[in-house]
MILO-461976 format. One line per 8 residues: number of its first residue (from 1); their letters; for each residue x, y, z of N, C-alpha, C, CB. Coordinates in Angstrom, 3 decimals. Atoms other than C-alpha are relative to their C-alpha. Glycine has a CB too. Example, Ala and Ser with C-alpha at 12.3 -4.5 7.8 and 13.67 -1.06 7.14 Angstrom:
% MILO-461976
1 = as = 0.890,-1.190,0.000,12.300,-4.500,7.800,0.900,1.200,0.000,-0.992,0.027,1.246 | -0.820,-1.190,-0.060,13.670,-1.060,7.140,-0.770,1.090,0.730,0.414,0.462,-1.415
This chain:
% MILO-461976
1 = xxxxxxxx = 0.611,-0.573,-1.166,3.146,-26.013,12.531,-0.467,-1.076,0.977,-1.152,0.877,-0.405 | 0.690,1.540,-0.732,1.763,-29.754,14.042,0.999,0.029,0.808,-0.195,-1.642,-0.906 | -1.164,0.618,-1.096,5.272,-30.166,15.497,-0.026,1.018,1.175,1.750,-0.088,-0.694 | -0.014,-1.567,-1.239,5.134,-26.513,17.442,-1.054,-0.159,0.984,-0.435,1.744,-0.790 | 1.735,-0.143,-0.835,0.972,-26.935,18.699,0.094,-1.207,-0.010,-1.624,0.697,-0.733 | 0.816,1.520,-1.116,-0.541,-29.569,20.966,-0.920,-0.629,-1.397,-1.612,0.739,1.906 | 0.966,0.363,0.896,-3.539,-29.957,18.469,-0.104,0.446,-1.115,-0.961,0.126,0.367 | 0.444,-0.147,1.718,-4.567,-29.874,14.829,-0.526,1.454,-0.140,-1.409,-1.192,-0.570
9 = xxxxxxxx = 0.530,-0.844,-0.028,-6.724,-27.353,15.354,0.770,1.709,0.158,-0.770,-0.505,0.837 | -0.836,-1.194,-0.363,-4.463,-24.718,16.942,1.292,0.071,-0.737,0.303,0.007,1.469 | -1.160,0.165,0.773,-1.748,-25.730,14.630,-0.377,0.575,-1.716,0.439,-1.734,0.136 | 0.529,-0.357,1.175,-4.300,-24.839,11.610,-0.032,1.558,0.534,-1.462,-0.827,-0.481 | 0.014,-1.898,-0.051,-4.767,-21.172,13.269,1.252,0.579,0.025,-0.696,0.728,1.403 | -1.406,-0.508,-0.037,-1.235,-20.741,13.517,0.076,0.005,-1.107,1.085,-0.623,0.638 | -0.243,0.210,1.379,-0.744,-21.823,9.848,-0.579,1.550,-0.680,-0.877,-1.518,-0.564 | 0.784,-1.161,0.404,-3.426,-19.285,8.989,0.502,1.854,0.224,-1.303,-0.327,0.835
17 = xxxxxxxx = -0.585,-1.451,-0.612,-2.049,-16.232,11.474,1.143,0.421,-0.976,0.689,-0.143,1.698 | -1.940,-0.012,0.423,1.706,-16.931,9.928,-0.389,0.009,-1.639,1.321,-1.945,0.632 | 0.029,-0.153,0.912,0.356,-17.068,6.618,-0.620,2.145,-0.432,-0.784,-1.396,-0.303 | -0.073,-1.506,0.605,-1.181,-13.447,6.844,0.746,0.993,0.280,-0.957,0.594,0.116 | -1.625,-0.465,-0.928,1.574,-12.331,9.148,0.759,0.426,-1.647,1.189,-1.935,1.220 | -0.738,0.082,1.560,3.655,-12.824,5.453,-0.728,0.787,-1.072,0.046,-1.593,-0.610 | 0.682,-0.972,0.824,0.912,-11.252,3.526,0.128,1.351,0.166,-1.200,-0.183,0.051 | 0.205,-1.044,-0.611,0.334,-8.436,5.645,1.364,0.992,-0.143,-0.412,-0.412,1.371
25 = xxxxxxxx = -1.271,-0.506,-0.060,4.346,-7.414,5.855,-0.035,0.972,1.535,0.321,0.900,-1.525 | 0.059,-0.490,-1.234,3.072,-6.097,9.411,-0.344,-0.955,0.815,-0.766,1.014,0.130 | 0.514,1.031,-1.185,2.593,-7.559,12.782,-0.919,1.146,1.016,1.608,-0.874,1.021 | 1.260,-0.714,-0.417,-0.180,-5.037,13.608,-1.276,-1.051,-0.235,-0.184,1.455,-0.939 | 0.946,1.167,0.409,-3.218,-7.342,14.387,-0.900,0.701,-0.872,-0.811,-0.775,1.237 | 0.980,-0.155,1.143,-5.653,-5.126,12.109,0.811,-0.208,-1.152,-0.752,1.399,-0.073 | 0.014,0.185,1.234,-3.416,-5.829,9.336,0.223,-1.309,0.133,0.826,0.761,-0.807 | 0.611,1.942,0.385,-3.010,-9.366,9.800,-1.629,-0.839,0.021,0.747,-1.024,1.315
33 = xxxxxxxx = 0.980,0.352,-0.050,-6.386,-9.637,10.580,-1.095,0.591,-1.353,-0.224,0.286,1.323 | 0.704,-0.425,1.681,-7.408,-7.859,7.120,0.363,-0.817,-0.882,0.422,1.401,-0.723 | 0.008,0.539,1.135,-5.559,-10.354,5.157,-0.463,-1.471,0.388,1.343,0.182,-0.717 | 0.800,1.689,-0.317,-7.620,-13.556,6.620,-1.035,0.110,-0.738,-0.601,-0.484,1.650 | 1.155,0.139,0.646,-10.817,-14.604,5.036,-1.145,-0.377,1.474,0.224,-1.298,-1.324 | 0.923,0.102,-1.088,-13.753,-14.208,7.026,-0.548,1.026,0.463,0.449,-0.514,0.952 | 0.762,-1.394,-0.343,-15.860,-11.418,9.016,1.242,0.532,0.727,-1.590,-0.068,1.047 | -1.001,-0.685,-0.880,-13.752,-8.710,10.251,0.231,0.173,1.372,-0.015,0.976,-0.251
41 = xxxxxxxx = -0.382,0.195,-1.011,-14.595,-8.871,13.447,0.274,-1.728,0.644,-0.875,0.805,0.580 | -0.751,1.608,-0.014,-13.856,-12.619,13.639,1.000,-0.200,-0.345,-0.438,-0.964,-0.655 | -1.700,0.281,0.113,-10.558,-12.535,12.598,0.767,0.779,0.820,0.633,0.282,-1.404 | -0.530,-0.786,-1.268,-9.637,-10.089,15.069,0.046,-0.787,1.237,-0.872,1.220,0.317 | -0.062,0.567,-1.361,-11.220,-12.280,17.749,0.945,-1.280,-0.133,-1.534,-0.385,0.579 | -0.993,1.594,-0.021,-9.562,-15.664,16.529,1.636,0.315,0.207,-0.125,-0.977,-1.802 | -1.381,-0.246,-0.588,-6.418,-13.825,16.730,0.538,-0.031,1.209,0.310,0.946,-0.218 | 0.330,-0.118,-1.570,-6.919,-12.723,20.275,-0.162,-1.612,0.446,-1.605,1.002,0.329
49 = xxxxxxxx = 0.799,0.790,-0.375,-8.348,-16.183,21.015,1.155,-0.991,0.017,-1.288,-0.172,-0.789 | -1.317,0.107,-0.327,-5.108,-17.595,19.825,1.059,0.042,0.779,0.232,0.312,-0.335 | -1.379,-0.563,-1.029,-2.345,-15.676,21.779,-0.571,-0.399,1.296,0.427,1.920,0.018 | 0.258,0.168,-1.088,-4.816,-16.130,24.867,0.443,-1.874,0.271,-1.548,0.596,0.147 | -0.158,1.653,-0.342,-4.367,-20.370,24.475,0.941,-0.361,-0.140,-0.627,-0.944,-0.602 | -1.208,0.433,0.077,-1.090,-20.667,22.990,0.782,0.465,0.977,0.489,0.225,-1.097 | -1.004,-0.314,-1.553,1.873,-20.836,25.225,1.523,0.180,-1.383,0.162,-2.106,1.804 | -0.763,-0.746,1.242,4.190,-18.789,21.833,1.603,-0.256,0.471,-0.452,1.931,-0.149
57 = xxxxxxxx = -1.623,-0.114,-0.398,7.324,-18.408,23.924,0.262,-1.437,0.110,0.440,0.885,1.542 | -0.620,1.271,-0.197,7.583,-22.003,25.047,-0.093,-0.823,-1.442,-0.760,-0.787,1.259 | -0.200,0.787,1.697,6.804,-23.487,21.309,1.058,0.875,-0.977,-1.772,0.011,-1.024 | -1.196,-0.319,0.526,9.219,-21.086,20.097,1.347,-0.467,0.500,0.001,1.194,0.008 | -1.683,0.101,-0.980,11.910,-21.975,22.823,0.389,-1.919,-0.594,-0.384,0.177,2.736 | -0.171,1.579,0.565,11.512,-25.958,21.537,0.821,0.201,-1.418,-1.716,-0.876,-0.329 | -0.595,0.442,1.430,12.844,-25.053,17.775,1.308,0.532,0.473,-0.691,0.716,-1.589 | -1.589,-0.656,-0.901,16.000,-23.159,19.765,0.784,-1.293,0.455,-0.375,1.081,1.763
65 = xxx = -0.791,1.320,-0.629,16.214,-26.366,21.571,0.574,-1.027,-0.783,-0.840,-0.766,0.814 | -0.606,0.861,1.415,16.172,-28.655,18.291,1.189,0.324,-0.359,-0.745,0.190,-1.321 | -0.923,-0.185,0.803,18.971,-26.862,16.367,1.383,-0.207,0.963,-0.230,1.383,-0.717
């Protein structure tokens, strides 16, 4: 995830999202946000808080560009 995100930080919430993303087997944010650890309404917002800073399409369009 380091190579996709600018910073550590936002590269650890991605790790985290994409890990319950996989848990979850949905991309509904209350169920990814049920399989995080933490208060429920805090994992809702860090989700949100996420998508608002990342720029998703253009760090996806870079691994397109790699291959």
């Amino acid at each position: 995830m380091q190579q996709l995100f600018d910073g550590e930080r936002q590269a650890k919430h991605a790790a985290e999202i994409g890990q319950a993303m996989l848990a979850a087997q949905l991309i509904r944010l209350t169920a990814i946000a049920a399989k995080m650890p933490g208060n429920r309404e805090a994992r809702a917002k860090r989700i949100q808080r996420f998508l608002q800073v990342s720029n998703l399409r253009e760090n996806l369009w870079q691994l397109f560009q790699e291959t």
